[in-house]
DOVEX-36693 format. One record per atom (N, C-alpha, C, O): x, y, z; residue in one letter. Coordinates in steps of 0.001 Angstrom, whole numbers, plus 500000, padded with zeros to 6 digits. Layout:
BEGIN
XYZA...
***
This chain:
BEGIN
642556237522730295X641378236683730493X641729235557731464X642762234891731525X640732235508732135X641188233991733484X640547232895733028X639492232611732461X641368232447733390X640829230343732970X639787230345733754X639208231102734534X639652228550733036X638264227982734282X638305227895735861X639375227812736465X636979227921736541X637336227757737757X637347226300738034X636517225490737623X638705225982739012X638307224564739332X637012224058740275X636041224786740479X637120222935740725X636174222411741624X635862222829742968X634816222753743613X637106223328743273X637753223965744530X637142225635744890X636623226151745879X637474226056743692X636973227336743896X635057227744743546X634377228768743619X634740226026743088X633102226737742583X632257226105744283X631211226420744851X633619224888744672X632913224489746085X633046225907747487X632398226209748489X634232226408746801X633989227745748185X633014228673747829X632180228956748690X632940229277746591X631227229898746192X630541229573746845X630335230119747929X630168228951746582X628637227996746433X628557227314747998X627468226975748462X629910227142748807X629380226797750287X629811225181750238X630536224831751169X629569224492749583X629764222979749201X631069222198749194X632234222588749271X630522220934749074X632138220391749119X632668220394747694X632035221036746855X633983219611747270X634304219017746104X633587218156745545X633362218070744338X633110217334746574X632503215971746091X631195216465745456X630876216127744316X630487217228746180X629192217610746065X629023217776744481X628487217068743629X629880219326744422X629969219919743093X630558218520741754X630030218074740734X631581218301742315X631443216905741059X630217216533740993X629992216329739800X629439216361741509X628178214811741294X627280216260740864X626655215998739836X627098217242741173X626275217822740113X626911218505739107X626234219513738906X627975218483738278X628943218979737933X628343217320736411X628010217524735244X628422216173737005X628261215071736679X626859214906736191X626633214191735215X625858215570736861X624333215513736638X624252216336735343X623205216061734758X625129217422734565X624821218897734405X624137219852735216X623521220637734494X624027220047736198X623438220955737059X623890222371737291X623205223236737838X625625222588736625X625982223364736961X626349224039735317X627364223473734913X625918224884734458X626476225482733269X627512225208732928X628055224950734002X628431225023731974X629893225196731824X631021224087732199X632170223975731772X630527223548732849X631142222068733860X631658221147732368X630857220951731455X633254220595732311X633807220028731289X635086219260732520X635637219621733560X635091218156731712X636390217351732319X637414217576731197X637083217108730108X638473218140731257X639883218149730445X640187216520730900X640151216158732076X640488215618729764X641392214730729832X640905213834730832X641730213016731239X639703213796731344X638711212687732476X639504212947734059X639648212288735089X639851214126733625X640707214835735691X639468215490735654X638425215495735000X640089216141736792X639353216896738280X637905218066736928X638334218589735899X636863218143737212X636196218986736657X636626220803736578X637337221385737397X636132221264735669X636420222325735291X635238223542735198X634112223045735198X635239224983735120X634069225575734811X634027226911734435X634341227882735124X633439226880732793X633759228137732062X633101228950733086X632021228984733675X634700229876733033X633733231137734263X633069232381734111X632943233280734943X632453232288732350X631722233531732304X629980232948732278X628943233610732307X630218231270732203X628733230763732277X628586230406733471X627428230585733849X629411229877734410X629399230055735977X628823231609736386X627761231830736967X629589232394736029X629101233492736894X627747234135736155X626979234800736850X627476233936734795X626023234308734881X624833233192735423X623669233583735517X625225231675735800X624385230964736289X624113231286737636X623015231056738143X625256231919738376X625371232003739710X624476233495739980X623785233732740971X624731234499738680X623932235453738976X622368235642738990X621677236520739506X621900234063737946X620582233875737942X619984233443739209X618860233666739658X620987232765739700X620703232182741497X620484233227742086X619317233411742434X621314234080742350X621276234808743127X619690236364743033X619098237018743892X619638236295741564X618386236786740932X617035235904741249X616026236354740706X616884234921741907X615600234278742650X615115233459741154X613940233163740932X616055233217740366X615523231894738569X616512230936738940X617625231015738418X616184229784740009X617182228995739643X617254227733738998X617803226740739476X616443227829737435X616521227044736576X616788227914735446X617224227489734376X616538229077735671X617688229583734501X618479229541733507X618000230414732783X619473229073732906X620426228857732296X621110229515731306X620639229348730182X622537230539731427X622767231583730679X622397230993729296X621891229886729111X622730231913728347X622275231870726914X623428230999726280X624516231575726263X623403229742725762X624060229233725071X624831228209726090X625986227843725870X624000227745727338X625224226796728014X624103225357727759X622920225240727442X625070224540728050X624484223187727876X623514222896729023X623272223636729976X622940221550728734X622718221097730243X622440219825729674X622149218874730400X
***
């Protein structure tokens, strides 16, 4: 099983910077988004990738089954 994705890897997805993804990462905007220990953000990557698949499915308010916001 693979860990979370960092910030790094949800900013090359998604096209965006680091900064970006923090501040909506910060809003809840993004499913799954958790700070370990108040560092760099984090993101469960089985609610990432079904949020990303709702994007990509034309719902992008969506939100897999059971993620916060």
């Amino acid at each position: 099983m693979a860990g979370p994705l960092t910030t790094a890897e949800v900013a090359d997805r998604l096209g965006k910077s680091k900064k970006t993804i923090s501040q909506h990462a910060k809003r809840g905007h993004i499913p799954g988004a958790f700070q370990p220990f108040g560092k760099d953000w984090r993101f469960d990557r089985d609610q990432f990738e079904a949020w990303l698949d709702a994007q990509k499915a034309g719902d992008p308010w969506r939100a897999p089954k059971g993620a916060r916001r």
